[in-house]
N, C-alpha and C positions, 0 to 999 in steps of 0.2 A: 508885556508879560503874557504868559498864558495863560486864556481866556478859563479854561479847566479848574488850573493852579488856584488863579487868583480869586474866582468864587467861592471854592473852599479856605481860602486862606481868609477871608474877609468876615463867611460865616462863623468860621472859628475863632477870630480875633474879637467878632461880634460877643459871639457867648460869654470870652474873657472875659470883658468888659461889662457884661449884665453882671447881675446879682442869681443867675440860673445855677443849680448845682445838678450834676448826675454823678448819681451813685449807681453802682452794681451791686449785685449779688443782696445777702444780709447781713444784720451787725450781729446776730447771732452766731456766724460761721467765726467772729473775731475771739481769740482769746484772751482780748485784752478791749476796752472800749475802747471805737474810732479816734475816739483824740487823748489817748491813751499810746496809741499805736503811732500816732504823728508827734508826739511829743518824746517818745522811748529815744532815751539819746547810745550811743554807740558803743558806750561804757559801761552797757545797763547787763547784769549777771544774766539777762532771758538773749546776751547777743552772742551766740556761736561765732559768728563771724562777721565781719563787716567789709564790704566793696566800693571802696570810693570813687571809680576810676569811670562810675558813668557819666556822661556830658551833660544829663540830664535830670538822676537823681541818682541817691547812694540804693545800694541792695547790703539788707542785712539776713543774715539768717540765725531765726530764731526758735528758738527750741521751749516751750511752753508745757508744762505738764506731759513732755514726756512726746509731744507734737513736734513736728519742724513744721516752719512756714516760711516763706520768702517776704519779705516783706519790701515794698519799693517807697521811697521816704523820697518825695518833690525837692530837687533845689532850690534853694529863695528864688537863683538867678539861672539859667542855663547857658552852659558853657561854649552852646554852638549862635554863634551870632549872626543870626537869621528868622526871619517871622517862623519858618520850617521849627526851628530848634526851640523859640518859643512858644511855641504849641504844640511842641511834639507830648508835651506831659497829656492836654484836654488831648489830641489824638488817640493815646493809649489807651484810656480809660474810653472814649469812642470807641474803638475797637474789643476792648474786654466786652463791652455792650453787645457789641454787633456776635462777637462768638460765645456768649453765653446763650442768644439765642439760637443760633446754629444747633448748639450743642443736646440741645432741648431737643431736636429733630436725630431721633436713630440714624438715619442714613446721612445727615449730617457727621452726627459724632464720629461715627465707625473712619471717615476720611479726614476726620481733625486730632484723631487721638495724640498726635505730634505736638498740638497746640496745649499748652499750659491751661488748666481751667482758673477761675477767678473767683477765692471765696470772698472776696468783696474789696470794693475801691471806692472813694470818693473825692471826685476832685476836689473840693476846696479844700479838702481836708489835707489834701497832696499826697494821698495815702495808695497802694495795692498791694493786697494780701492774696497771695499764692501758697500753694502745698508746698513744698521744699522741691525740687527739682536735685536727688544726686547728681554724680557726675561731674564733668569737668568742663570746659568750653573745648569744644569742640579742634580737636589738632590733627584729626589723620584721616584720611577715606580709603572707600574703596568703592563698589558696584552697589550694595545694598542702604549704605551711606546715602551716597546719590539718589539712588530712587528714593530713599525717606521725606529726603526734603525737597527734593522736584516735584514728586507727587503730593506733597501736601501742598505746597504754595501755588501749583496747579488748580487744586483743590481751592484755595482760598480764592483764585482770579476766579474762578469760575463760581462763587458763590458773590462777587462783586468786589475781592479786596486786592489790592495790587501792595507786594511788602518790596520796599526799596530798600534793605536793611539789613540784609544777610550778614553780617559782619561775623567772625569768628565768636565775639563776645555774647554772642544772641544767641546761639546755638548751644545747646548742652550734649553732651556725651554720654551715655554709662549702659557698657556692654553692648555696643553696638545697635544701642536706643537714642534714637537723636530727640530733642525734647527745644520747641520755640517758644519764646518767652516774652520778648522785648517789642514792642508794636506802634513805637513813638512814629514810623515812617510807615506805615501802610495806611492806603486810602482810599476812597471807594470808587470806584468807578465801574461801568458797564461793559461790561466781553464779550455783548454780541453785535456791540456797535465801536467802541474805543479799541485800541492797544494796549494800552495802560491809564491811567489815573492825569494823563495831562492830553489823553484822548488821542487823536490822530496825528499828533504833529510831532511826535517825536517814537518813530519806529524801530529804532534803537534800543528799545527800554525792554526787557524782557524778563519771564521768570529765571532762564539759566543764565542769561546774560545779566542779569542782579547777582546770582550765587557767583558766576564766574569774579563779576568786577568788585564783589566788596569781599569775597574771602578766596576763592579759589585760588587764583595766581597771584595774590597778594602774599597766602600762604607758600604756591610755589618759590617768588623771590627770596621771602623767609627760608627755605629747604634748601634752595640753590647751592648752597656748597657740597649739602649731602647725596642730591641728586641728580646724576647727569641725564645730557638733554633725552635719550633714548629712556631712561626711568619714565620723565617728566611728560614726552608722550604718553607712553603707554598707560599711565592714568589719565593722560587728559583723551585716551579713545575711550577709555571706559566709561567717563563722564558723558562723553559725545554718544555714546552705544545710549543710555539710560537716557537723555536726554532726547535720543532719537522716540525711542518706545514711549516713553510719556506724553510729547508734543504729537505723536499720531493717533493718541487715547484722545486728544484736548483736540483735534480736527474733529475726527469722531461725534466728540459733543457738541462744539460749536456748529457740524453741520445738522447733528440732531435737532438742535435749536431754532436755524435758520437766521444762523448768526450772515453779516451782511457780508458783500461779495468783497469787501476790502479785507475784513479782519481774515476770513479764510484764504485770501491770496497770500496774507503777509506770514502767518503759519506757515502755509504750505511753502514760502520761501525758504524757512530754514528747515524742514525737514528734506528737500530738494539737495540743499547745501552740503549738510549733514553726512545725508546717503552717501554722494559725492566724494564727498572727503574720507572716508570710510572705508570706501571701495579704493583709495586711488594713495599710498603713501604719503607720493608730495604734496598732493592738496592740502590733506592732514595736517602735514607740518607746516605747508603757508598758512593756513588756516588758524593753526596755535600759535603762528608767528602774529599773525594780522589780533586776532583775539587779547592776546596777551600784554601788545600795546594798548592797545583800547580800554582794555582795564586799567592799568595802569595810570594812562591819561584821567579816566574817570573819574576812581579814585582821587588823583591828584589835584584836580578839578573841586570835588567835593569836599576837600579838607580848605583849601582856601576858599570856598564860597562860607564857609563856617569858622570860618580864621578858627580852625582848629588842626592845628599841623603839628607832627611829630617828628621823629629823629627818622620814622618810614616812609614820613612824605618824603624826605630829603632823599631815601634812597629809593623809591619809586623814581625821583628825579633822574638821579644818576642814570637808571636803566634806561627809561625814555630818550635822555641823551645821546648813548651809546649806540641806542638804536636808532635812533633820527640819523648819526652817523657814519654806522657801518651798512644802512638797512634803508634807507631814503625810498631807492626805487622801488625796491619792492612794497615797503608800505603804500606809497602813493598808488601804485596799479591794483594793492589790496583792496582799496579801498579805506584804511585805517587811519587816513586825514579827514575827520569829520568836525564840522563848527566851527570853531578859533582855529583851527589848523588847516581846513582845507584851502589847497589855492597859492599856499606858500609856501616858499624855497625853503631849503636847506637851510641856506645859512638864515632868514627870518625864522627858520621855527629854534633853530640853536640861541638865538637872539631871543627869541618870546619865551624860552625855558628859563634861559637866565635870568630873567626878572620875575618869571616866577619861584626862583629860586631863591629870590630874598625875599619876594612874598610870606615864603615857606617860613624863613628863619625867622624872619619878625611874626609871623604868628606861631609859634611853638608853647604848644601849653606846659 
């Protein structure tokens, strides 16, 4: 395992295991007492709404004297089956910590304002009380979409936090306000020395490449009837345009910093790439071709390491299929066979899909 991974995972399994609590914020900010708030069941006339469909805990929103608040209520058990998913809950409440004091710092706040503030949480209590967040989860982009949340999770790598977690359901929408909320998967780590949060050994890992692989073309497979493949570029150059401007903001810093000669090389790979693609049609489109599996793959990856699969794992399946078959050579000269796939034929990866294809079905929540 990796060496990164597995320290934070130990430390955090550690704390489970003590009798340590952490709390944020004050129980003054609460409108109800802390174990008032943990015990409000779903049926309760202060519930506007109730959201059961987190893997980790339900989301209610509640309306108190005339207040909305979000409130996040711990699952006894969590639905993603992995030490990850079991401590994604002490994670969040870890992270509401880590940006509540960010928030405290002006020139912090002004590049977190994306980020949801935290009137207070306590773990044991399995509790997080949030202002209400309107809006909707997040369903459509454009140019200023993108820069919202590039540059804020930008933002957070660069303050030590790396968020693996973009998924559509984490994201709020309202009037062209995007608004982050959910922090069960972001972790700390160091950006003038690491990649991301499992450090050097996995280069792959990225802020656009997180938004691309847990919602962007997940979203596009979703839209696919609606929109053909020329639509489906020309927002993923727009993405690539924004993504380009941000990532040469974040060299910038890092060389401000005196961040090490590894991390500025591996940036500076994808804005090289980027430009490239940009300038040049068909690169663009091999490029959303190579991207677009690899999400996919990710993804799919990620639901079965959590034996939590859906009726989209099965059709992220089918695409990956499709492609390994119509699209072999070029994936493999992309570069787009990485990990369990690199190295192997056609017919072994149509072979390794099918079994994880009953993977899928026997884990379906």
């Amino acid at each position: 395992m990796n060496a990164h991974v597995h320290a934070r995972q130990q430390a955090q399994l550690g704390f489970v295991a003590s009798d340590q609590n952490l709390i944020v914020g004050d129980s003054a900010n609460c409108p109800l007492t802390p174990a008032e708030l943990a015990r409000l069941p779903v049926d309760s006339p202060l519930v506007l709404e109730h959201f059961g469909g987190g893997l980790t805990a339900q989301v209610l929103h509640l309306c108190v004297g005339g207040v909305h608040y979000t409130l996040k209520q711990r699952r006894s058990e969590a639905l993603v089956r992995n030490i990850n998913g079991e401590t994604s809950f002490l994670n969040e409440v870890q992270r509401r910590a880590d940006f509540t004091r960010l928030k405290a710092d002006p020139a912090w706040a002004k590049r977190l304002t994306h980020i949801v503030p935290t009137l207070y949480a306590d773990y044991r209590l399995g509790i997080i009380l949030s202002p209400w967040l309107p809006g909707r989860p997040l369903d459509h982009f454009n140019a200023d979409i993108f820069r919202q949340i590039l540059s804020t999770v930008v933002a957070c790598e660069e303050a030590g936090l790396m968020e693996w977690d973009l998924c559509p359901g984490n994201i709020i929408e309202e009037q062209g306000q995007i608004g982050l909320f959910d922090f069960g998967y972001m972790y700390p780590f160091d950006p003038l020395v690491d990649f991301n949060s499992n450090g050097q050994s996995d280069p792959l890992f990225h802020a656009c490449e997180r938004f691309e692989t847990r919602n962007f073309f997940g979203w596009l497979l979703r839209h696919s009837q609606a929109m053909d493949t020329a639509a489906q570029l020309a927002l993923y150059r727009e993405l690539k345009e924004v993504a380009l401007e941000v990532y040469q903001q974040k060299l910038a810093w890092l060389q401000s910093q005196n961040a090490s000669p590894a991390v500025l090389a591996w940036v500076l790979s994808f804005i090289n790439r980027w430009q490239q693609a940009l300038q040049d049609p068909d690169a663009l489109q091999s490029l959303f071709e190579v991207e677009n599996f690899r999400s996919q793959v990710l993804d799919i990856e990620d639901d079965l390491h959590g034996k939590s699969c859906s009726r989209f794992t099965l059709q992220r399946l089918d695409f990956v299929e499709q492609c390994i078959r119509s699209r072999f050579v070029a994936l493999q000269e992309g570069g787009a066979l990485f990990y369990d796939n690199a190295g192997k034929s056609q017919t072994e990866l149509l072979t390794l899909y099918a079994q994880k294809r009953r993977l899928a079905q026997q884990y379906q929540l």
